[in-house]
C-alpha positions as CSV (number, residue, x, y, z in Angstrom):
1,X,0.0,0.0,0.0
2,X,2.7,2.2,1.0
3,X,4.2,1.4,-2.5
4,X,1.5,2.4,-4.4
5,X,1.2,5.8,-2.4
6,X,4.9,6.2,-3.3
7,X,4.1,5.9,-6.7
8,X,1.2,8.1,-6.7
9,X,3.3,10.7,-5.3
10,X,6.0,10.5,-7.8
11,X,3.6,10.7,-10.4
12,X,1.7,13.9,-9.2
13,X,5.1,15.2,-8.9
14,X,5.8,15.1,-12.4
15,X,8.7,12.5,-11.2
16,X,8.1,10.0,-14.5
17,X,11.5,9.0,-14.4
18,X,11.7,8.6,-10.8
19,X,8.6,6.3,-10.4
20,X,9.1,4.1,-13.1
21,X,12.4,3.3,-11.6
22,X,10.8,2.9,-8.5
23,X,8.5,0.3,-9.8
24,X,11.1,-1.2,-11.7
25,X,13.1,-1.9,-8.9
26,X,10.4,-2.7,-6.1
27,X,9.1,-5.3,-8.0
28,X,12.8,-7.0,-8.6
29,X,14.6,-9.2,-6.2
30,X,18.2,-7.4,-6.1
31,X,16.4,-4.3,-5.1
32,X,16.4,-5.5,-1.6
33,X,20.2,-5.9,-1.4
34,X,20.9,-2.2,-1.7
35,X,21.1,0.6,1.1
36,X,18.6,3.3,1.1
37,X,21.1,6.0,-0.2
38,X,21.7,3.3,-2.9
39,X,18.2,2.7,-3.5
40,X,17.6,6.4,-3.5
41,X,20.4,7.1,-5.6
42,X,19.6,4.9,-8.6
43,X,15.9,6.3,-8.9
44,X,17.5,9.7,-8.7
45,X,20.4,9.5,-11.6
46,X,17.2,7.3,-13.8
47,X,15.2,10.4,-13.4
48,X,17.7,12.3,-14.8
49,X,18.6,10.1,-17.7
50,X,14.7,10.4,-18.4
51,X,14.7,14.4,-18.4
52,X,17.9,14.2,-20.5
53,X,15.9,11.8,-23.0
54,X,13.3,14.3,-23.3
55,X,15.2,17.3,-24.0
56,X,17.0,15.5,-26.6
57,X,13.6,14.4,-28.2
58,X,12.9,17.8,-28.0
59,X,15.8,19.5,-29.2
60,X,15.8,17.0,-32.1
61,X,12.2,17.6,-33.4
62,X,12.4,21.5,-32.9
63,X,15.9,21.2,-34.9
64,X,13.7,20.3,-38.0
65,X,16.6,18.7,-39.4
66,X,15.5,16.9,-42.8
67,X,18.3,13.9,-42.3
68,X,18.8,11.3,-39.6
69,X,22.8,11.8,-40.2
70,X,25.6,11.4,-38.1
71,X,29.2,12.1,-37.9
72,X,29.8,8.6,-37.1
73,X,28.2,7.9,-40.4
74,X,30.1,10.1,-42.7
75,X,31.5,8.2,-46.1
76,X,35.4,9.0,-46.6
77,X,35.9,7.2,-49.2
78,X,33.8,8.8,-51.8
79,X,36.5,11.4,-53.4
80,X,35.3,14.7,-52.4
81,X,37.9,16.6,-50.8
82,X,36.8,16.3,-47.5
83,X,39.2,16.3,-44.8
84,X,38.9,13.7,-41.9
85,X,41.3,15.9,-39.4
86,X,38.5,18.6,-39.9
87,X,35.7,16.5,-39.5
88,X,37.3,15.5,-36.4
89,X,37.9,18.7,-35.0
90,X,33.9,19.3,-35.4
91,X,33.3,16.4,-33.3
92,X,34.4,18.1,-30.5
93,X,32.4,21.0,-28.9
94,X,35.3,23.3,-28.9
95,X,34.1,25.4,-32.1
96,X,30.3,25.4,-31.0
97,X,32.1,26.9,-27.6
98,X,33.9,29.5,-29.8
99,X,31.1,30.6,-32.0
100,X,33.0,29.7,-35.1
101,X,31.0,29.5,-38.6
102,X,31.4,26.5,-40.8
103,X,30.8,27.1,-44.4
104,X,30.1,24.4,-46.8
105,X,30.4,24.9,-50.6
106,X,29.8,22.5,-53.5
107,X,28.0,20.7,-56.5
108,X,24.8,19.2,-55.8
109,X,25.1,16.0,-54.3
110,X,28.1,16.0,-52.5
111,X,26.6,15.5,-49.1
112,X,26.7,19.3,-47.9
113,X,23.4,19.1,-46.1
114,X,24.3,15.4,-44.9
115,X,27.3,16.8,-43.2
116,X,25.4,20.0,-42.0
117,X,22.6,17.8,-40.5
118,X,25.0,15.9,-38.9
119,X,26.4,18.6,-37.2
120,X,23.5,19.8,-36.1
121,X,22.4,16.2,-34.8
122,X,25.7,16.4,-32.8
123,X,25.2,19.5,-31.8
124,X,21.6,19.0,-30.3
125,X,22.7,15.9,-28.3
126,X,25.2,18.2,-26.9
127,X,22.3,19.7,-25.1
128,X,22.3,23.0,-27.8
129,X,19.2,24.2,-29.4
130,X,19.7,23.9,-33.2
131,X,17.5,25.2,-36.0
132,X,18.0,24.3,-39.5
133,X,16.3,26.2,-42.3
134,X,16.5,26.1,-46.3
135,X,17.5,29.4,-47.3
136,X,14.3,30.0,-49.6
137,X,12.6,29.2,-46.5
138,X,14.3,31.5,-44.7
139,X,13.6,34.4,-46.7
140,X,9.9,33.8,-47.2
141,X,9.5,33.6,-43.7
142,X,11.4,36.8,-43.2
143,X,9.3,38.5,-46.1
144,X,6.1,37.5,-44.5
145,X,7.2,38.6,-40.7
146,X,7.6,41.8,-42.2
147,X,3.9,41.9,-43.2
148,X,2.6,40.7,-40.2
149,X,4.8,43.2,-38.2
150,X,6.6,40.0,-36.5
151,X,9.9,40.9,-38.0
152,X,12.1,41.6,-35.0
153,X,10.7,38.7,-33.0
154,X,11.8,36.6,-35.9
155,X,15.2,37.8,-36.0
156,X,15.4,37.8,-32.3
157,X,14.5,34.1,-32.1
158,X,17.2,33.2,-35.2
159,X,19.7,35.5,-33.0
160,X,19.5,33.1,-29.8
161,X,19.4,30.0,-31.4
162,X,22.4,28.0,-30.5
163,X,23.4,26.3,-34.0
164,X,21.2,28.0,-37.2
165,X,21.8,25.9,-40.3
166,X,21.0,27.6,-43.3
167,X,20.7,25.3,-46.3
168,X,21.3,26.2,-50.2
169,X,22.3,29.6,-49.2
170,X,23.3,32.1,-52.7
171,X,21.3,29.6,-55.3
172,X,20.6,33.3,-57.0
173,X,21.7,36.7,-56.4
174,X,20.0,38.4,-53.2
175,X,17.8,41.3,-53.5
176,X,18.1,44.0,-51.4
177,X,15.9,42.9,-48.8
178,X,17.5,39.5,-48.3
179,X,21.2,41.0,-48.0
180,X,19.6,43.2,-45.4
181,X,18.1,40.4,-43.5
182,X,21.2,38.2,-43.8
183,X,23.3,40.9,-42.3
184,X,20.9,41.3,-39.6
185,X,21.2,37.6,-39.0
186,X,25.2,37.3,-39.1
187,X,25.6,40.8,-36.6
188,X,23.3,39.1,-34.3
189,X,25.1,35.9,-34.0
190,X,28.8,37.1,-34.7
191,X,31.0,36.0,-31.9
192,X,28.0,35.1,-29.8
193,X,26.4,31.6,-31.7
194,X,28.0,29.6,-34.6
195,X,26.1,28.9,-38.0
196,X,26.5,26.7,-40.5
197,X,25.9,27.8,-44.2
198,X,25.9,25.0,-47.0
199,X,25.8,26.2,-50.7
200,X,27.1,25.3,-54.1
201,X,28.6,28.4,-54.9
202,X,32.2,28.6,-54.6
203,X,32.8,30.7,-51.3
204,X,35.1,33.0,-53.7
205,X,32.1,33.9,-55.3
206,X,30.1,35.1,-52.4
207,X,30.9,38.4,-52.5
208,X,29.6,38.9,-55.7
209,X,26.3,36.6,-55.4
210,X,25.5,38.9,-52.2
211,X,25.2,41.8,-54.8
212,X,26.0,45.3,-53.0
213,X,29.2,45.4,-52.1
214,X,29.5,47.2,-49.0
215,X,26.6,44.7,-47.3
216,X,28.7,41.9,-48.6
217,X,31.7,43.1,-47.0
218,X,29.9,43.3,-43.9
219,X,28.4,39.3,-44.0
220,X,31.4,37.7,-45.1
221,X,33.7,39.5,-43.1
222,X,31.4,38.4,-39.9
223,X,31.2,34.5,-41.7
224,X,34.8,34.2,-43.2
225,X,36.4,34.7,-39.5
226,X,37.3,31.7,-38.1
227,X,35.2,29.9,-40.1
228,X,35.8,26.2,-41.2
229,X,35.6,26.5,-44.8
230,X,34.8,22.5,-46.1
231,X,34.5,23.2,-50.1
232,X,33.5,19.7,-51.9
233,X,33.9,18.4,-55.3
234,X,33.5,15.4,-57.2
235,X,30.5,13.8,-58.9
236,X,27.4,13.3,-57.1
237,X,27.1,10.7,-54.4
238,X,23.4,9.9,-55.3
239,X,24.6,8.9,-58.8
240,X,27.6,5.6,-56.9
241,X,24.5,4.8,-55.0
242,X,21.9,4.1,-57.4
């Protein structure tokens, strides 16, 4: 009886981890051999591991990343140019800790958002929020906050998000609202957040793709420092898979 009170309590609590450890162990033998703080302890650290689970769910799903990918997963051996030393170097949180860009340029097909995605996946179970967006996306979002007068709120929730992945970034020249926006977006999160921009133009071409050239000065001389610059080549991956 006193069981099921306990349980009861934990639940009303909001202590889902807690009680389902609780039950867990009650109702198995080896539970008995343990000291109190023991007992307590384990129910404790499972509790935790069951809030940690959650925020990953959740960090995951509000990430919207469109790829399951991993940097475990990553193919070396399709010739692309992409370094292993660097890739290794991103699996450690050092650059996330120091705000660094990485900028990923090449053909279509290369794996640029697979890498990104990646990233942001490792990033996220790093306990960091991480939003990814497609850069047409992006823009058409900002367009439309700007006729609903939610502009600033969306730029203020781009500028705390912890990792922003922008996707197919400079498929066409930018107009003069999006090179507005996009400097808006890298002033807001220079030195302060990293973002990851994948495109398949060259990154020496940037500067011209942005258009106007004192705005362009402006977002690549907030992205180019200390950025990891990964620019891929080769034929498509899709086409050694098929």
């Amino acid at each position: 009886m006193l069981n099921e009170q306990t349980l009861q309590t934990l639940n009303a609590l909001k202590l889902f981890g807690m009680a389902r450890s609780f039950g867990d162990k009650i109702a198995h033998p080896a539970a008995a051999d343990l000291s109190h703080p023991e007992f307590f302890g384990l129910i404790v650290q499972d509790e935790k591991t069951y809030r940690d689970n959650l925020r990953l769910k959740r960090l995951l799903l509000n990430a919207k990343l469109p790829q399951p990918a991993c940097l475990e997963d990553i193919d070396y051996k399709h010739p692309r140019g992409l370094n292993k030393q660097t890739i290794l170097e991103l699996s450690s949180t050092d650059w996330i800790s120091r705000h660094d860009p990485v900028l990923l340029s090449g053909p279509t097909g290369v794996g640029k958002s697979y890498l990104a995605c990646a990233l942001g996946n490792f990033a996220a179970r790093q306990g960091h929020t991480v939003l990814y967006l497609r850069a047409p996306r992006l823009f058409e979002m900002l367009l439309q906050s700007k006729a609903d007068g939610s502009h600033l709120k969306m730029l203020t929730r781009l500028a705390k998000v912890q990792l922003l992945i922008l996707d197919d970034l400079f498929l066409t020249p930018l107009d003069d609202s999006q090179r507005n926006d996009l400097l808006e977006i890298v002033e807001d999160r220079y030195q302060k957040n990293p973002t990851i921009i994948t495109s398949q133009c060259p990154i020496k071409d940037w500067h011209a793709i942005i258009g106007e050239p004192t705005v362009a000065d402006g977002i690549l001389d907030r992205l180019l420092h200390h950025a990891y610059k990964i620019e891929l080549k080769g034929d498509s991956i899709r086409k050694t898979k098929k």
